[in-house]
N, C-alpha and C positions, 0 to 999 in steps of 0.2 A: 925344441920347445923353449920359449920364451920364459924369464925370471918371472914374470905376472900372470903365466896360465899356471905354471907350478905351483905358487903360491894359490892360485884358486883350486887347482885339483888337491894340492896335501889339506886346504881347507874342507874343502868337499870331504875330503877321506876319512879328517876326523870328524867330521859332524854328523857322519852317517856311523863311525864306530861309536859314538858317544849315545846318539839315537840307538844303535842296535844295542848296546849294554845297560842303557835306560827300561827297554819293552825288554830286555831277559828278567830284568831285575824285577820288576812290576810283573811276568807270569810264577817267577820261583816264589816271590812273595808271599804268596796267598796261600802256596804249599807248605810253605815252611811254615807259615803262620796256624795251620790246621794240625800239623805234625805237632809243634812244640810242646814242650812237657810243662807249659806253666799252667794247663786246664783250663784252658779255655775251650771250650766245645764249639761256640757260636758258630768260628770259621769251618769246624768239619762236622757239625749239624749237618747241613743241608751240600752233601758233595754230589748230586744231580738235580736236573727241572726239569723237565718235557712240557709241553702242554699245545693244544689244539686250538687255531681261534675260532674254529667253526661249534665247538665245546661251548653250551652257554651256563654250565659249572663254572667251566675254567676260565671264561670272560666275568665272571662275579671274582673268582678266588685273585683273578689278573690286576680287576681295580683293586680291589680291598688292598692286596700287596703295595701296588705301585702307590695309592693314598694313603696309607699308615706310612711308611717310609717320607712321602713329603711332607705328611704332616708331623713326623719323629723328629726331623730336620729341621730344628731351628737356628741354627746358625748357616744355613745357606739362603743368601738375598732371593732366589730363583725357586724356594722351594712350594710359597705362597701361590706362586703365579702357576707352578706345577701344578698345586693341587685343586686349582680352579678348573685347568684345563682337564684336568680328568675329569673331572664332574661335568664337563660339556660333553667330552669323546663317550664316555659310558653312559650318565642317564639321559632318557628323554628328557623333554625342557618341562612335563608334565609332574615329573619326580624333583629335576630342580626348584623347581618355585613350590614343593611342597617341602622339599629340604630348608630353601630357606625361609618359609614360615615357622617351621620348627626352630630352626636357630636363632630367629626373630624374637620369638615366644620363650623359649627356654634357655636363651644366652649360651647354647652346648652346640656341640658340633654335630648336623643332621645326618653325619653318614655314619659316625659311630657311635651315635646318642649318650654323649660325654663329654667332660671337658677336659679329658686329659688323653690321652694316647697310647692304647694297648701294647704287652710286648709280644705278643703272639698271637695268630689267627689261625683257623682254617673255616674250610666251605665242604659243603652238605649237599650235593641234590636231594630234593626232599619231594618233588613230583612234579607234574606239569597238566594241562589241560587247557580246552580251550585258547589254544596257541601260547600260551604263556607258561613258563616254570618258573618252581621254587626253591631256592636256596636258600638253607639254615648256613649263618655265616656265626662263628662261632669266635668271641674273643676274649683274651685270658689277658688278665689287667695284674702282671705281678707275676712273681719265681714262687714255686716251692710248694707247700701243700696246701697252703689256704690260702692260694689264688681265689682272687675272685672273678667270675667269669658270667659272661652276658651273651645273648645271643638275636640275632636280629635276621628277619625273613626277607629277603630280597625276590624279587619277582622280577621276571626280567620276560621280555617280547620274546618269542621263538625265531620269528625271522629277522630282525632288529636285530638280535643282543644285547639291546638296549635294556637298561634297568627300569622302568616304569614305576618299582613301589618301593620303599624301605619301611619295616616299623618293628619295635620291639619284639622279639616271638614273646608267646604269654605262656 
């Protein structure tokens, strides 16, 4: 073996031990981070997910997740253009242009009729009919016991998945 394939294989060799000690280090992480005794709960909160995309719950509970985190994100350049794109993948363009008349009108954000950005959600089936169902989306704006908390009905197509309506529950 030549002094210049050696030099390419021990290079190779460590780039791939430094790579494989990098992704150990990034799965132990998040264990440790869950375990550690400084109380933090956040990381071992949530230690499973499942969900079904044929589920049109769990395609309401799917957006709400993925668009509060883009829009929780403000220091990522990417997070803006994320959160647009969701709003194309989930509602119909029926719901969009009614979203953005709302934010037009009220300067607040049409999917979580607010200007600021919840620290918790969840999602409700709440029934369905006439090809469309309804979800009570449920969001808790702040820690501790007088949270304050809102709740908004989403309606979404049965065969779509599509979200067709959002408005305040009353």
């Amino acid at each position: 073996m030549s002094m210049r394939s050696r030099k390419t294989s021990r290079k190779t060799l460590l780039t791939a031990a430094a790579l494989t000690a990098g992704l150990t280090l990034a799965a132990v992480t998040p264990a440790l981070a869950g375990a550690s005794a400084s109380g933090t709960t956040r990381a071992a909160a949530v230690s499973s997910a499942q969900g079904d995309p044929r589920n049109v719950t769990q395609h309401v509970a799917d957006f709400y997740g993925a668009y509060i985190d883009a829009v929780w994100t403000t220091d990522d350049p990417t997070a803006a253009a994320s959160a647009k794109a969701l709003r194309g993948f989930y509602l119909s363009a029926a719901a969009q242009k009614k979203v953005a008349a709302y934010e037009k009108r009220e300067h607040a954000d049409g999917i979580l009729f607010a200007q600021n950005v919840p620290v918790k959600w969840k999602v409700a089936y709440t029934g369905s009919g006439a090809g469309h169902a309804t979800s009570r989306v449920t969001l808790t704006w702040g820690d501790g016991p007088h949270a304050q908390v809102s709740r908004i009905d989403v309606r979404s197509d049965l065969r779509t998945l599509k979200i067709t309506d959002l408005k305040p529950a009353g």
